[in-house]
N, C-alpha and C positions, 0 to 999 in steps of 0.2 A: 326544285326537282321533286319536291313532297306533293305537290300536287297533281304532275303527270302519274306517278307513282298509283296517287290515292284515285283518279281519274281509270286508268287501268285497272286498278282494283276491281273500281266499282262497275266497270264495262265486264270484265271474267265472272262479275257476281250475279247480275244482269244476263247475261250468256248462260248460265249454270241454270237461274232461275227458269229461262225460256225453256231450255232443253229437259230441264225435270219436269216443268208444266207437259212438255211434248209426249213424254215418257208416262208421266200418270194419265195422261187424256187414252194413250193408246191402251192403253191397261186397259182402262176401264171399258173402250170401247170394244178390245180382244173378250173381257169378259161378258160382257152385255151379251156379244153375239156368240159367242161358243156356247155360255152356260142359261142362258135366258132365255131373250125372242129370236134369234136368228133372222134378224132384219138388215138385210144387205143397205139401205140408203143410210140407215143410222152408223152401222162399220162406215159407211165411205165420210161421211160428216167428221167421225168423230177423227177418222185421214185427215180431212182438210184441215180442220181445227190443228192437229198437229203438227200439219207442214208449214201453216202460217206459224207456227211457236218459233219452230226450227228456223222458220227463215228471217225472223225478229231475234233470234238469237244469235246470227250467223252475221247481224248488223250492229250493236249492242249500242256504238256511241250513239245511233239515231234517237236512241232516250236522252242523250247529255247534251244534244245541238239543237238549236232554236231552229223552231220551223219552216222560216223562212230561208234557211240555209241547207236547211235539207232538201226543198224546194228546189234551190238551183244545183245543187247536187245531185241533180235525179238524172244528168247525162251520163254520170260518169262511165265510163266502158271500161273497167278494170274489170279483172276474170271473177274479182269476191262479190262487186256489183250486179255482173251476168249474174252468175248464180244467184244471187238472192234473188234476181228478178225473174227467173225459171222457178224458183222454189214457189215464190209468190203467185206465180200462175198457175203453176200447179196446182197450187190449193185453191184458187178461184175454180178451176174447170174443175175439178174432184167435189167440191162446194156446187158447183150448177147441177155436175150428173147426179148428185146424190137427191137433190130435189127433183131435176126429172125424174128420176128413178121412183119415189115416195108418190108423184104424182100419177104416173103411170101403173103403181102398183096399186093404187085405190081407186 
């Protein structure tokens, strides 16, 4: 039972860690653009960036299960699945506009 236990631990610590990474990424990136260069593709990156954290945090065991199991795992249709795979596109598409956007702005 010590090892479910210590397994969970380390999943909520893992989860912590993602969503702090999400938290200081958007910091910095609310700073950059309020107090700096006010560069709208850099705010939207520094989104993506964040929404990918969140959405790696939101999945925690995919660090503690071998690859190849996560592999066949990838149909799963439970509602925590959905979500993480709307979060992850999310940051894809907020990730493309924010390069269109850099691209289009130069």
């Amino acid at each position: 039972m010590s090892s479910v236990s210590s397994l969970i631990t380390k999943q909520l610590i893992v989860a912590m860690i993602c969503h702090g990474i999400a938290i200081g990424i958007l910091a910095y990136g609310a700073y950059e653009f309020y107090l700096e260069q006010l560069i709208v593709p850099e705010l939207t990156r520094s989104l993506a960036v964040a929404v990918f954290f969140i959405g790696m945090g939101l999945e925690p065991n995919m660090f503690f299960t071998p690859l190849n199991q996560v592999m066949t795992q990838a149909d799963d249709k439970s509602p925590k699945a959905k979500l993480q795979t709307l979060v992850f596109n999310l940051g894809v598409f907020l990730l493309i506009c924010s390069f269109l956007m850099e691209w289009l702005y130069d």
